[in-house]
C-alpha positions in Angstrom: -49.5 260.3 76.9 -52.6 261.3 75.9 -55.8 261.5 77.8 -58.9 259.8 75.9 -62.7 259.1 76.5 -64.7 255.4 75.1 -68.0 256.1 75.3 -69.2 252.6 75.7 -68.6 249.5 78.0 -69.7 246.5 75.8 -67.2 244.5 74.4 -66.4 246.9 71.7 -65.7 249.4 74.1 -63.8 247.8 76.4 -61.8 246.3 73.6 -60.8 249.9 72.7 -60.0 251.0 76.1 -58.2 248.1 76.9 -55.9 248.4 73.4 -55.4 252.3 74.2 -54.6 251.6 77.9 -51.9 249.0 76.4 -50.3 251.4 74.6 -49.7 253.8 77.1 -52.8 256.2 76.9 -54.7 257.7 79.8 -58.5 256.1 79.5 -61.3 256.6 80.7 -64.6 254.8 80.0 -67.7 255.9 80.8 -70.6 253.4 80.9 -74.5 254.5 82.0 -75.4 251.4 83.2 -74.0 250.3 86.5 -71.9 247.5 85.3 -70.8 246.5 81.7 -72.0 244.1 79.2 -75.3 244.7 79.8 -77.3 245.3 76.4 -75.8 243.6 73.2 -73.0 242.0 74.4 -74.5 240.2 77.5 -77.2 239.5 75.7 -76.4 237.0 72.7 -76.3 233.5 72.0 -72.5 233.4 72.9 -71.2 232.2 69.2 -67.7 232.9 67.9 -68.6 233.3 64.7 -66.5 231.9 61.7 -66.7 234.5 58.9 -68.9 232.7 56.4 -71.7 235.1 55.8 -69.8 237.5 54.8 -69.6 239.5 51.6 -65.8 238.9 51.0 -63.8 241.6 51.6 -66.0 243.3 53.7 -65.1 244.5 57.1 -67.6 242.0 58.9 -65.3 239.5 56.9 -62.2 240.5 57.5 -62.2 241.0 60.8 -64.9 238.5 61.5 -62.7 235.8 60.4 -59.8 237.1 61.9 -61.9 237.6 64.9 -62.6 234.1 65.4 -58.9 232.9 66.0 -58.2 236.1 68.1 -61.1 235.3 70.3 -60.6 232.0 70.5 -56.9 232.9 71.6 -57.8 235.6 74.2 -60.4 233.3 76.1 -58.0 230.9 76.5 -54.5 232.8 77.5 -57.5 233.9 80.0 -58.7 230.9 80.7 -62.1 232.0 79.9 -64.8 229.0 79.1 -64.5 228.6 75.5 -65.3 226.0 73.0 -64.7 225.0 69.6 -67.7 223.3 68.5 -67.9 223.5 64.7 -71.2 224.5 62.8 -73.9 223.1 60.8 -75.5 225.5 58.5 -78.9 223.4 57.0 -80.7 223.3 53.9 -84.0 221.8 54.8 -85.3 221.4 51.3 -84.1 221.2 48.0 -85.1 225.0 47.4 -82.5 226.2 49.9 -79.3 224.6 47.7 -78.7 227.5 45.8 -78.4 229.6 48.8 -76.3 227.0 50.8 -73.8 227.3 47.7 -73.6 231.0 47.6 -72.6 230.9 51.7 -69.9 227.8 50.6 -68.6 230.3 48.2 -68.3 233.4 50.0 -66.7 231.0 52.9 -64.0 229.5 51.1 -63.2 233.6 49.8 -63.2 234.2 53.3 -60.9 232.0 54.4 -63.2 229.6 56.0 -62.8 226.4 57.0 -65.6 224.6 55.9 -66.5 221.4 54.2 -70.1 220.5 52.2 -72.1 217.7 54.0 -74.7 215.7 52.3 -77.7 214.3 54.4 -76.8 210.8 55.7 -73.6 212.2 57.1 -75.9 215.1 58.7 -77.9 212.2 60.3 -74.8 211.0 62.1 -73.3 214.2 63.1 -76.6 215.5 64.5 -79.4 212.5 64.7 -82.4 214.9 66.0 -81.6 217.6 62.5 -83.0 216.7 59.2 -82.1 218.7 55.9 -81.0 217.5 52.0 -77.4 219.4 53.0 -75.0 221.0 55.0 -72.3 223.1 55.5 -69.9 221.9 58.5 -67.6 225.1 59.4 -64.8 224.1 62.2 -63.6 227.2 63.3 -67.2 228.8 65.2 -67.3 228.1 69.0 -69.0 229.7 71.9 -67.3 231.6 74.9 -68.4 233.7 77.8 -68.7 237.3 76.4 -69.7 238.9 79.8 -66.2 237.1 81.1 -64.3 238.4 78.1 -65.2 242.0 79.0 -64.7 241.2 82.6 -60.8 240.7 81.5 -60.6 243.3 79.4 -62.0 245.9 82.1 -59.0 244.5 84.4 -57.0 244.7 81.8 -57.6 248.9 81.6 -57.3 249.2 85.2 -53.7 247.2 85.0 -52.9 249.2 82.5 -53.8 252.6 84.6 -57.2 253.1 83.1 -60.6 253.5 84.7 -64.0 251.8 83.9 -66.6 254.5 85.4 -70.5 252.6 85.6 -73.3 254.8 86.5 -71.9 257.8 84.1 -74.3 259.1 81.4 -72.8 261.4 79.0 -75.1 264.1 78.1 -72.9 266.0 75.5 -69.6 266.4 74.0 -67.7 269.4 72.3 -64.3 270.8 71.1 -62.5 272.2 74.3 -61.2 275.1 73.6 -57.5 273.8 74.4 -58.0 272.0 71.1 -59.3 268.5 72.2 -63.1 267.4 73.4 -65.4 268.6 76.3 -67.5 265.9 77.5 -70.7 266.9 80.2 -71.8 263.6 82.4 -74.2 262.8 84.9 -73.3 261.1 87.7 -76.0 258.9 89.6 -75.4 259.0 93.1 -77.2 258.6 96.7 -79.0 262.0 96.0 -79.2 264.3 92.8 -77.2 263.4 89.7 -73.9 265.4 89.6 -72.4 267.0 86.7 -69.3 267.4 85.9 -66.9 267.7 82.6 -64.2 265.6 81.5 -61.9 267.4 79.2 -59.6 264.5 76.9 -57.4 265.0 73.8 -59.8 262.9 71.9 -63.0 260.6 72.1 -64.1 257.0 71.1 -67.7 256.3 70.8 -69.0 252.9 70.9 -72.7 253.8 71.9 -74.5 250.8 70.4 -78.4 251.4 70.0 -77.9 254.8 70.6 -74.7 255.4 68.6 -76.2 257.8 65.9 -77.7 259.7 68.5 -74.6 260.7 70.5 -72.7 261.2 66.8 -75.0 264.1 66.5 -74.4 265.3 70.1 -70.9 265.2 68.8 -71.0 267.2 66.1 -71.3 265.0 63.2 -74.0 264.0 61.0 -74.3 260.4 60.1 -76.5 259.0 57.3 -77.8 256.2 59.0 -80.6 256.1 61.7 -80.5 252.8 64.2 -83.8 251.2 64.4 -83.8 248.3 66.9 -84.5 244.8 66.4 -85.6 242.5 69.3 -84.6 239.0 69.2 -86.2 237.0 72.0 -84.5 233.7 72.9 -86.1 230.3 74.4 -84.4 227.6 76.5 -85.0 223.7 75.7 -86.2 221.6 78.6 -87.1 217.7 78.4 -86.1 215.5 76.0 -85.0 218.6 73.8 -82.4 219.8 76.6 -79.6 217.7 74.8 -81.1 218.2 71.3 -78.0 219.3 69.3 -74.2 219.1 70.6 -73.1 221.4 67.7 -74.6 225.2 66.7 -77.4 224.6 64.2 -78.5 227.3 61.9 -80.5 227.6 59.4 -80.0 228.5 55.3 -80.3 232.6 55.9 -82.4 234.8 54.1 -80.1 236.3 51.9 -82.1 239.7 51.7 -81.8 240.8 55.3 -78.6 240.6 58.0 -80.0 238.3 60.2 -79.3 234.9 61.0 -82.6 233.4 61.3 -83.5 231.1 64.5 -80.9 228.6 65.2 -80.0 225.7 67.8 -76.8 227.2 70.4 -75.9 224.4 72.8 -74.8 226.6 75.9 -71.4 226.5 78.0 -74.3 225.4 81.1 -75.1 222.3 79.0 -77.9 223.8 77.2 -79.5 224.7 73.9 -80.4 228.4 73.3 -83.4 228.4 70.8 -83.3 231.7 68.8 -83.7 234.7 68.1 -86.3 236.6 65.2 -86.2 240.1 64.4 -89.3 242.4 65.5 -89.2 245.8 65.5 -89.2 247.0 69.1 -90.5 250.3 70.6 -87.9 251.4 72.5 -83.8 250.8 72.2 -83.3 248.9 75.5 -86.9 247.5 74.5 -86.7 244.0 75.5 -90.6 243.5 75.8 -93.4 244.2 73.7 -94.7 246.2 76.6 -91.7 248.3 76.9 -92.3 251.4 74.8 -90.7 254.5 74.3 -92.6 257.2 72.5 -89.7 259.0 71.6 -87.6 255.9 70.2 -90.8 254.7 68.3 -90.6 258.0 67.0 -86.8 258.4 65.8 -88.0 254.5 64.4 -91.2 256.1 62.6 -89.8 259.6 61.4 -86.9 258.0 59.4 -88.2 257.3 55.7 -85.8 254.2 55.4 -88.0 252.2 57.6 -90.9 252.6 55.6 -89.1 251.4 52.9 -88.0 248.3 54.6 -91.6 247.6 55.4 -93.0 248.1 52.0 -90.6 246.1 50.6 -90.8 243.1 52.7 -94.0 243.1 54.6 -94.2 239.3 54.3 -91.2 238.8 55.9 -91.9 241.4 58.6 -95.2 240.0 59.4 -94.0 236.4 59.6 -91.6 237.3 62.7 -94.4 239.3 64.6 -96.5 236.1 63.9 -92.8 234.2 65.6 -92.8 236.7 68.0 -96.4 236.7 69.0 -97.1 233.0 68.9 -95.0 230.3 70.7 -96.2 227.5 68.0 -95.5 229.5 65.4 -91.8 229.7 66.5 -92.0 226.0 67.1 -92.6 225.6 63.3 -89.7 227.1 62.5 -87.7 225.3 65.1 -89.2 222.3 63.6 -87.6 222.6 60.4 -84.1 221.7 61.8 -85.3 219.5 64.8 -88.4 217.8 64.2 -89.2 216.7 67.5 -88.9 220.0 69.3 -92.5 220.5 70.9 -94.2 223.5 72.6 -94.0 222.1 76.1 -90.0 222.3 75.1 -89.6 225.8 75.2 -88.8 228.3 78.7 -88.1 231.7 78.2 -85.0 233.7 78.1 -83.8 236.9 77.9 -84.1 238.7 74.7 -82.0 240.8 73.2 -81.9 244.1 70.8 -79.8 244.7 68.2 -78.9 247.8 67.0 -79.4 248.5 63.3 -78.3 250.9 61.2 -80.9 251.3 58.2 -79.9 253.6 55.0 -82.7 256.4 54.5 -83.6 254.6 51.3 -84.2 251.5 53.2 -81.3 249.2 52.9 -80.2 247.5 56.2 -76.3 248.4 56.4 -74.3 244.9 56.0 -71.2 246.1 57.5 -69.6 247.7 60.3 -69.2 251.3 60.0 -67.5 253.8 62.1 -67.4 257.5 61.1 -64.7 259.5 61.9 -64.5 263.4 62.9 -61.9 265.6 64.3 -60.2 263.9 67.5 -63.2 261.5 67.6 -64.2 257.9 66.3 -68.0 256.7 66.3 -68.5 253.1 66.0 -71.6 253.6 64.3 -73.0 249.9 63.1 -71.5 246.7 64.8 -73.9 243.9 65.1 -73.4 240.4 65.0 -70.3 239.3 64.0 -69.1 242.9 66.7 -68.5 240.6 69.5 -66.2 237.7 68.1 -64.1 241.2 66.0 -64.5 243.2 69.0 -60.5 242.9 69.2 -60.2 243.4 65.4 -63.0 246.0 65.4 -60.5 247.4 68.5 -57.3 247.3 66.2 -59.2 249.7 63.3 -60.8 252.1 65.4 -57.0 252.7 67.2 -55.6 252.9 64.1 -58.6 255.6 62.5 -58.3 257.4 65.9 -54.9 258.0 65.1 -55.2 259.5 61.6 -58.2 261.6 63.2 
């Protein structure tokens, strides 16, 4: 048996412990917020995700797709709320064709179910969405992620694990009996209390601050993560019923984002959202939450400034969304045409964490780097919760070679 550390109790995380603990390994995770799930993974729209953006043979499609039927599965051996709604991805103009095809084609590679849907069937499916075209995909749904992880914690403490909240790890280092030395923090009633935690080996899955405890490891990665905010509205009124099906947009094909879509809820629903701003601090959920020394890390790295000079248009149109409710009513509009202002409540946002090459390029794929005795899960955004058990099944398997 061996003894081994997740750094990490999002979905990803867990999902690691909770295949480890399975096996027979001694884990411990250790979390720095007092309960889990509470950045990325309790903070999304809730879709299973299908697969079709994919480049194909990626790992965001592999395991993506694969991801899809595993979650699916897992929520409901659980009985976890979980839905198979199907998918429209629109093009609202003629312009957006191309675009729609490309997705059709890397779908079908994929193995995606998915079907082409021309406008009057659109009409039928979703009366309130106009567009020239469609793409139906069957196999995205929408589940209760903070109730997935819920299970997967129990299933680490069935398994003799332990989930530890309120633990900040500090550093990590090879013990000199040959595996890793980890220092933590505590919180408690008075001072925070150190301690070590010595393990044969380590599994990092750090989210917005996953390149930053790589270093502490030891290792150097080549990415930095800059976060994104994505800030989410609720539909009241007449728009509370306004799809019955997730509605996205055509994507721009030059970033990894989404764009602003329609999520009926598991409440009865629709999530509006999110854009992409930069934000000023890695749990920066706000415009007024700022860290100077995350704005910094975000500043100091060349790649961003690359980013920006390449696509300042783009850029500046989501601070416009960000900043200006009837700007991101416009772009609402463009699936939904009778979405108003008056529609819209706030919700929580989220941040995503983003791994950006130093010359620029946004990383498309999950990556996890790999040292001796430890595994970094280094970029996992969206698709990362719906793979979060596939993600789980390759990090096991790299830990092992480590």
């Amino acid at each position: 048996m061996r003894r081994i550390a997740v750094v990490g109790a999002g979905i990803i995380g867990l999902a690691v412990a909770a295949r480890l603990a399975a096996r027979g390994d001694d884990v411990v995770v250790l979390e720095k917020e007092q309960g889990i799930a509470r950045h990325q993974t309790g903070r999304n729209s809730g879709v299973i995700h299908s697969g079709l953006y994919y480049a194909p043979g990626s790992l965001k499609a592999r395991l993506g797709t694969a991801g899809a039927a595993s979650m699916t599965r897992f929520a409901q051996e659980r009985g976890i709320d979980v839905r198979t709604t199907g998918k429209l991805v629109v093009a609202t103009d003629a312009s957006e064709l191309p675009a729609l095809a490309e997705l059709e084609r890397r779908g079908t590679a994929n193995g995606v179910p998915l079907r082409r849907v021309a406008a009057t069937e659109l009409s039928r499916i979703e009366p309130h969405v106009r567009g020239v075209g469609a793409l139906h995909v069957a196999s995205t749904g929408i589940v209760d992620y903070p109730a997935v992880c819920r299970a997967l914690a129990d299933d680490v403490a069935q398994h003799g694990g332990e989930v530890r909240c309120g633990v900040r790890v500090v550093g990590a280092r090879p013990s000199s009996g040959g595996g890793m030395a980890i220092d933590v923090e505590s919180a408690g009633t008075g001072n925070n209390r150190a301690e070590e935690i010595v393990v044969d080996a380590l599994v990092a899955c750090a989210g917005l601050y996953a390149d930053r405890f790589a270093e502490t490891c030891g290792l150097a990665p080549d990415v930095r993560i800059v976060p994104f905010r994505g800030e989410y509205f609720d539909l009241v009124g007449d728009a509370a019923h306004v799809v019955t099906n997730p509605v996205y947009p055509v994507p721009d094909p030059r970033f990894p984002f989404l764009g602003v879509h329609l999520t009926p809820t598991l409440h009865g629903s629709v999530h509006a959202g999110p854009n992409a701003v930069l934000a000023l601090a890695r749990e920066g959920y706000r415009w007024r939450d700022v860290v100077p020394g995350d704005v910094f890390d975000s500043l100091s790295w060349p790649g961003l400034w690359a980013l920006g000079a390449h696509h300042v248009v783009p850029g500046a149109r989501e601070v416009v969304r960000s900043l200006s409710r009837r700007a991101f009513v416009r772009s609402l509009q463009r699936l939904a045409p009778m979405i108003e202002r008056q529609h819209l409540v706030p919700a929580p946002s989220g941040v995503r964490a983003q791994a950006l090459e130093r010359d620029g390029r946004l990383v498309d794929d999950f990556r996890i780097l790999t040292g001796p005795r430890q595994v970094h899960v280094l970029n996992a955004p969206s698709p990362a919760a719906t793979a979060s058990l596939e993600i789980a099944r390759t990090v096991v398997q790299r830990l092992d070679e480590a």
